[in-house]
N, C-alpha and C positions, 0 to 999 in steps of 0.2 A: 504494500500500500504506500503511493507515494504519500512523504509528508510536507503539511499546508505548511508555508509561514506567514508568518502576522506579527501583532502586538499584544505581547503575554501582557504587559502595563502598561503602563502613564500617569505622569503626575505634574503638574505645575506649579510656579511661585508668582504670585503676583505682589509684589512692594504694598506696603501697606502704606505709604506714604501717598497723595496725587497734589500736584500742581492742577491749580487753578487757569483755565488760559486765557482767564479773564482779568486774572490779576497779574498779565505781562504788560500787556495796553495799560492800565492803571499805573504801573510802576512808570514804563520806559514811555508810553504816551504813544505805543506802535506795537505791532506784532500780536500774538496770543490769537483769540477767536473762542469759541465756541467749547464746553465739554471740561472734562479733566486728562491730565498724561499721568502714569504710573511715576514714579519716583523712588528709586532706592536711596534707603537711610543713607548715611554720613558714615557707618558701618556697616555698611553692604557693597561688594564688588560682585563682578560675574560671576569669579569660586563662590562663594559664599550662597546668592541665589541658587545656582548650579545645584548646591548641596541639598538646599531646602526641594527644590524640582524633581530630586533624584532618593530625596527619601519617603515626599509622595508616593513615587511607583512602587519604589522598594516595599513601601510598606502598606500596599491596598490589594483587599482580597486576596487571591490564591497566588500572589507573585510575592506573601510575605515570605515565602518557602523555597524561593529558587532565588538563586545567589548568580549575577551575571559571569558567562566568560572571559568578557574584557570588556570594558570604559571607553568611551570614545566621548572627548568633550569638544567642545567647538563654539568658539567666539572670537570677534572682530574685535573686543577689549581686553585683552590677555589682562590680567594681573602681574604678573611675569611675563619677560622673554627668555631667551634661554633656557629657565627653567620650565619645566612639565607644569603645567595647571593644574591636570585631571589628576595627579597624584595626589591632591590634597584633598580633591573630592574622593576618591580611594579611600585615603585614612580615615577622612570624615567617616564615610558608611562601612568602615571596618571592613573592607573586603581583603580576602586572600591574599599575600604577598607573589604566590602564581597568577592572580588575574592582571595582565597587563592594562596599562592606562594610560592613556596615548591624546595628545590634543591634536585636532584636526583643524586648524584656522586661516584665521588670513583673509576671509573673504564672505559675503552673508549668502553666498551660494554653501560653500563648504559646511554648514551644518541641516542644508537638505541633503547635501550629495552624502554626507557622512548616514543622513536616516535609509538612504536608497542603498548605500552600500552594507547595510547591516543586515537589509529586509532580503538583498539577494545573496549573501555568504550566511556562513555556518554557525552554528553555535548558539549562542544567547549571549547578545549584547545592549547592551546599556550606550543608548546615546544620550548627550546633556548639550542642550544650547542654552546659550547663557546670553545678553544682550544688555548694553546699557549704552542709550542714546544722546548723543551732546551735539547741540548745534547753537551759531551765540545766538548772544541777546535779541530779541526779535527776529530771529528766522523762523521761515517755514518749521522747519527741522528742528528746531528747540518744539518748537508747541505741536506737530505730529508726531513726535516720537512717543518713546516710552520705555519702559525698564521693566524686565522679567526674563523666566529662564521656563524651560519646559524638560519633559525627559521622557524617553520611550525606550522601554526595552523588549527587544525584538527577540523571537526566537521561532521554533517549531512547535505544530501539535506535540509531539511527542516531548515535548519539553514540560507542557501543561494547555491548561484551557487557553486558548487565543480569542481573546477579547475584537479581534475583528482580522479575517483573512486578507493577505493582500493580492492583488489579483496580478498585477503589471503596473505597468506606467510606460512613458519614454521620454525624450528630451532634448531637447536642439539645444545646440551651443553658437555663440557669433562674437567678435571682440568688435566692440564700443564702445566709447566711452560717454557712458550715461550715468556716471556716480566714482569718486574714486577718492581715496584719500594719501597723503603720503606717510611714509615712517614717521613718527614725531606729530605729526598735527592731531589733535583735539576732534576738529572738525572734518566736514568731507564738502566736496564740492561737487555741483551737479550740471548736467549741460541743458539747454533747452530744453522743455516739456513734449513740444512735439515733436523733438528730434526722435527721444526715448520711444514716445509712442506710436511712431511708425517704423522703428529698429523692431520694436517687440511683437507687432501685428500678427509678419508671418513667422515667425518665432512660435509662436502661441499656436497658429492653425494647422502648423506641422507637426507639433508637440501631441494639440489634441485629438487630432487624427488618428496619429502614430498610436495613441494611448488606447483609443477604442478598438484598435483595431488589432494590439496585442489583448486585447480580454473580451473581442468579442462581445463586446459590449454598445447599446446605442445609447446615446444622448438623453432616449426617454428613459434608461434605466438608471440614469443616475440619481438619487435621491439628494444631496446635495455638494455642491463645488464651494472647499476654501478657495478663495483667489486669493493671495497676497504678494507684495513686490514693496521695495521703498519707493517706486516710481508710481505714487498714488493716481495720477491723470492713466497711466497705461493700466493699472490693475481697474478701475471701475469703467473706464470703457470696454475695454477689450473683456473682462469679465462679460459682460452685460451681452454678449452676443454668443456666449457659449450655448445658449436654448435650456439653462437646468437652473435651480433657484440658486442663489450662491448665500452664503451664512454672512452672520454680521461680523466686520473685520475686529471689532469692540476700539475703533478709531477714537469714538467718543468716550469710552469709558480708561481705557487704556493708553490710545496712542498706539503709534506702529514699533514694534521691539524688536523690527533688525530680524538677526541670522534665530532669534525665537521665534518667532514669530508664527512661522509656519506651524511646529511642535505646538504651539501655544493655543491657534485656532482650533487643529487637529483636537487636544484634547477636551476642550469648550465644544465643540460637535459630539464627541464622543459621550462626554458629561451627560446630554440626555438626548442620543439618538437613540431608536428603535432597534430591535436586533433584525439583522436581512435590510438593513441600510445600507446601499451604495454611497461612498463616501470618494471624492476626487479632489485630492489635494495637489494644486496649480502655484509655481512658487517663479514669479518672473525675479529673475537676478543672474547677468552676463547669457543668459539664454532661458528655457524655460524647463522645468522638468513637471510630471504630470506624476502623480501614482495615484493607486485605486485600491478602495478600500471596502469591505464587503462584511459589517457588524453579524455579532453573531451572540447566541440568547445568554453565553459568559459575561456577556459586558452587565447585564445587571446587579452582576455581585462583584463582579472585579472592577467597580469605579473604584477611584482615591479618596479617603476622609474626607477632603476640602476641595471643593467643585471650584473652577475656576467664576464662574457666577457667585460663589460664597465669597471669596477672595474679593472680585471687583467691591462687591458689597461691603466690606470689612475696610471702610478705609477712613483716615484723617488728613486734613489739607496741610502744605506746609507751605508755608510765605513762600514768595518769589525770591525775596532776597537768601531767604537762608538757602533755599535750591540752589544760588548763583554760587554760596559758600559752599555747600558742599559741593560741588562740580569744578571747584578752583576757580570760576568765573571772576567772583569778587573777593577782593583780598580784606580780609578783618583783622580785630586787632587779636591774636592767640591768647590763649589763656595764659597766667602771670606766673604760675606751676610750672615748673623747667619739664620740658618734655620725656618722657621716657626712653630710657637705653632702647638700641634694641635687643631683640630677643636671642638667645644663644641659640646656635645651629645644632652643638653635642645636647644640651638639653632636651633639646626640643625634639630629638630621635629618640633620647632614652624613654622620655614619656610620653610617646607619638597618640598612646592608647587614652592616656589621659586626655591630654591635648586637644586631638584630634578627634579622637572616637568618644568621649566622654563616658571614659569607663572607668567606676572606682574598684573598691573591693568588699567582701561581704566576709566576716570571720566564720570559717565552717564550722565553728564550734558555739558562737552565741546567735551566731544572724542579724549581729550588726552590721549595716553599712558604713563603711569610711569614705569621708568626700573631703579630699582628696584622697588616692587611695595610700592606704599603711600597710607596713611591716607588720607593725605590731597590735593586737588587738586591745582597741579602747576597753573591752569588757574583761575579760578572765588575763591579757597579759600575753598573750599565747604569741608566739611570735612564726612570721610566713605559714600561718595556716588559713590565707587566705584566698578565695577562688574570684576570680573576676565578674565582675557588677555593673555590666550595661545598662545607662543613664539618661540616653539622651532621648527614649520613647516616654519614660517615664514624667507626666506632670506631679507639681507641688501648690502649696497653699505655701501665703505670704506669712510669717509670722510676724515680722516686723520690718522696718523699713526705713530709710535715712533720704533726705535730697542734699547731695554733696555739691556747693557751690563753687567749691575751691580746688578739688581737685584737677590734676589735667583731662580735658577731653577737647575734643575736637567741636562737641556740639553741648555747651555745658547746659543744662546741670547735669549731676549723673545719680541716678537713682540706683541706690544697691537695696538689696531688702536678703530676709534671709530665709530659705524657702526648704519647707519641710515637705521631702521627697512620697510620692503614695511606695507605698513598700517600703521602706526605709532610707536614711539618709536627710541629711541637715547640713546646706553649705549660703554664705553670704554668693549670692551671685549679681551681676547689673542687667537692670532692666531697657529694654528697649522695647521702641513702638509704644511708647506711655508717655500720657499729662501727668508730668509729675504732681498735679493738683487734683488727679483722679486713680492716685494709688491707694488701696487701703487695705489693713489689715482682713485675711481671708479670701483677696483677692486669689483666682486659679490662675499658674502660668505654665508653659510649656517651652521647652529649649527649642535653641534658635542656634544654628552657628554663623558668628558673626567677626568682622574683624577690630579686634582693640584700638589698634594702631600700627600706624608705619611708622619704623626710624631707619633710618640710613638703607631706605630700598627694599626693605622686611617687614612683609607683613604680619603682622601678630596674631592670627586667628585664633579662638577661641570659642566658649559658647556663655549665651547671655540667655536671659528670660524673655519672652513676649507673655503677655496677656493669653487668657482663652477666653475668646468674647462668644456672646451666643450662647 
C-alpha cells in the first residue's frame, strides 16, 4: 500500500502585541491607514516566535507522540548569521541531539520551498517560518506588515493520522526584480506595482494549471485558495481570477508576515475547515508555487490548543513610538542600570536543558521539584538522586509579585512575581505580555521563551511568564 503524505500538525504564534495604523498618521501626520499589524514584544525575535509556533504543533492532539526527524527553520530575519538559528529552537523543544537542525533562509520564497521540500522527501519533518517585518516611518510596509511565525510538520500515514493529505502542487520560477533587500539594510525596496503584477500574471496561470493538472483536479473542486505574496496589488488581483473563493489574508487583523505567512494562512484554514476540504495554497515570491491540500476527519482532534483566531483575538495595542523603540527606529534614553554582561558560551552548554529546554529536577525520593535544578535535595539531603523535570508545558499561579523600576531592561518596568508551579515547583520568574497595573495575586500564567537580552552580539534566551487569558 502506497503511503499518503501530508501534515501530521500545525501550530502558530501570533504576537500578542498590534500596532494601531491609525496611530502612524497621528504620530508622523502621514502613513498608517486602516486595521491593526501584529507586533513582537521588545523580547521576541524570529527564534523565539519560531519556538512558540513549533510547540503548538508539537504539542496538539496525536502529534504530542511523535518526535520530528529533522528541523528545518526559515527566515528573512536571522537572529544570527553564521550561527545555526534552528539549533536553538532544537534545545528549546528538547529534541534528540540525532535530529538535525538546519536553517533554510535568505529569501521569503525559501520557507514555502522548504514546506514543499519536506511534503515531497522522507521522514517527518518539522518546518518553522518565523517573520518579522520592518519598513520606516510611514511606508507602505511599516503598516502592511506584521510579525508571526507558523510550523508544520510533515510526514507519512504511517507515521500517524494526517491531518490533511497532500495531493501535488507545481511552480514556475522567473528572476525580477520586484522586492529585494541588501546584506545590512533594515528595510527592503520595491519596484513598480505594475511592473510586479504583470511579471506574476503568467507566472500564476502556468503554476495553476500545472497544479491541476498534477492532481487531476478542476477549479470547481477546490474548496478554498490561500493566495498570499508581499506584492499585495498582484496577490488580490490575480487571486481574484482563479474561479475558487480565496480565504481572508487576516491583512487587517495581522498585517502581511513575510516568509510566515503562507504556514500562517494555511493553519487559520485548517483551524476550522471541514474534513474532505480541498485546500490550494498559492505563494507568489520570485515565481509562484501552488500545493494542494485534501483535509481529512483527523483534523478535528488534531487542531492546536490556541486557534490562530484565538490568538488574533488575545491582543493589546502598543504606542507607535514604543514600536519605533523596539525596532531600533527611534533612539531613547536607556535605562540608568549598567547593562548586563553577556552570557557565557561554556555555561550556557553545560545547562543547555535548563536554559533552553526548561527542565529542573524532581528528588526520587520526596517528589520535590527544584527550580533551578539541584544536586542536592531541598527535603531529606539526599544528594544526585535526582530525575529530570520538564517545565515548560507546565502552568503556575502568581503568588506574589514586585514592579521593578530600576532594574535594567530594554522596555522598563519589569514585573517579576513568583509562580507556584501545578505539580510542583516555586521559582521568581519575569512576566511579559502584562499591564503591570493589571497583575494580581492568583493570576494563571504559562511559559513563554523569550529573549533577556543582547550584549556584545549574544542573545540571552531564556523563559519568562505570559498571562493565560480566557
Amino acid at each position: 500500500m502506497t503511503e499518503t503524505r501530508g501534515i501530521l500538525a500545525y501550530g502558530a504564534h501570533v504576537p500578542y502585541r498590534r500596532l494601531d495604523r491609525a496611530a502612524i498618521s497621528g504620530v508622523m501626520g502621514s502613513g498608517g491607514g486602516r486595521g491593526w499589524r501584529s507586533v513582537a514584544s521588545f523580547d521576541q525575535d524570529t527564534t523565539t516566535m519560531g519556538v512558540e509556533a513549533a510547540r503548538q504543533a508539537l504539542g496538539s492532539g496525536d502529534s504530542s507522540s511523535l518526535s520530528p526527524d529533522s528541523l528545518w527553520f526559515s527566515t528573512v530575519v536571522p537572529a544570527y548569521v553564521d550561527k545555526t538559528n534552528a539549533t536553538t529552537v532544537h534545545a528549546a523543544l528538547r529534541l534528540d541531539a540525532a535530529v538535525p537542525a538546519l536553517d533554510l533562509g535568505g529569501a521569503v520564497r525559501s520557507a514555502v520551498g522548504s514546506l514543499r521540500a519536506a511534503l515531497a522527501s522522507s521522514g517527518r519533518t518539522l518546518v518553522v517560518a518565523s517573520d518579522l517585518r520592518v519598513g520606516l516611518p510611514t511606508s507602505a510596509d511599516e503598516a502592511a506588515g506584521g510579525d508571526a511565525a507558523a510550523a508544520v510538520l510533515t510526514g507519512s500515514s504511517a507515521d500517524g493520522p494526517l491531518l490533511a493529505d497532500y495531493l501535488g502542487g507545481a511552480s514556475t520560477t522567473a528572476e525580477f526584480l520586484d522586492r529585494w533587500r541588501t546584506p545590512g539594510d533594515a528595510t527592503s525596496h520595491t519596484w513598480e506595482e505594475r511592473f510586479g503584477e504583470q511579471a506574476y500574471g503568467p507566472l500564476l496561470d502556468r503554476a495553476w494549471s500545472a497544479a491541476l493538472a498534477d492532481t487531476g483536479l478542476d477549479a470547481a473542486d477546490i474548496g478554498t485558495a490561500i493566495v498570499t505574496g508581499l506584492h499585495g496589488r498582484a496577490v488580490k488581483r490575480l487571486g481574484g481570477r482563479l474561479g475558487v473563493a480565496v480565504a481572508d489574508d487576516l491583512a487587517d487583523t495581522v498585517g502581511n508576515s513575510g516568509a510566515a505567512h503562507p504556514a500562517l494562512l494555511l493553519a487559520d484554514t485548517l483551524d476550522s475547515a471541514d474534513a474532505g476540504r480541498v485546500v490550494a495554497l498559492v505563494v507568489l515570491a520570485d515565481g509562484v508555487e501552488v500545493l494542494m491540500f485534501r483535509t481529512t476527519d483527523a483534523l478535528a482532534s488534531g487542531r492546536p490548543s490556541r486557534s490562530v483566531a484565538t490568538q488574533v483575538e488575545d491582543r493589546a495595542d502598543v504606542a507607535y513610538p514604543t514600536y519605533l523603540a523596539w525596532r531600533g527606529l527611534l533612539e531613547v534614553q536607556p535605562p540608568n542600570r549598567p547593562a548586563p554582561s553577556r552570557p557565557s558560551a561554556s555555561a550556557s552548554l553545560r545547562r543547555s536543558d535548563w536554559k533552553h529546554g526548561f527542565v529542573g529536577s524532581r528528588d526520587a525520593t520526596t517528589g520535590t521539584t527544584h527550580l533551578p535544578p539541584s544536586r542536592v535535595g531541598i527535603g531529606g539531603g539526599a544528594v544526585d538522586d535526582m530525575e529530570p523535570a520538564p517545565m515548560a508545558d507546565n502552568e503556575g499561579t502568581i503568588v506574589t509579585f514586585t514592579v521593578d523600576r530600576l532594574a535594567y531592561s530594554p522596555s522598563p518596568p519589569i514585573v517579576f512575581a513568583v509562580v507556584d508551579f501545578d505539580g510542583g515547583g516555586r521559582m521568581p520568574v519575569e512576566l511579559t505580555d502584562v499591564d503591570p497595573t493589571e497583575v494580581a495575586v492568583g493570576d494563571r500564567v504559562a511559559m513563554t521563551f523569550r529573549r533577556l537580552h543582547t550584549a556584545d552580539g549574544i542573545h540571552n534566551y531564556f523563559w519568562k511568564a505570559r498571562p493565560v487569558r480566557g
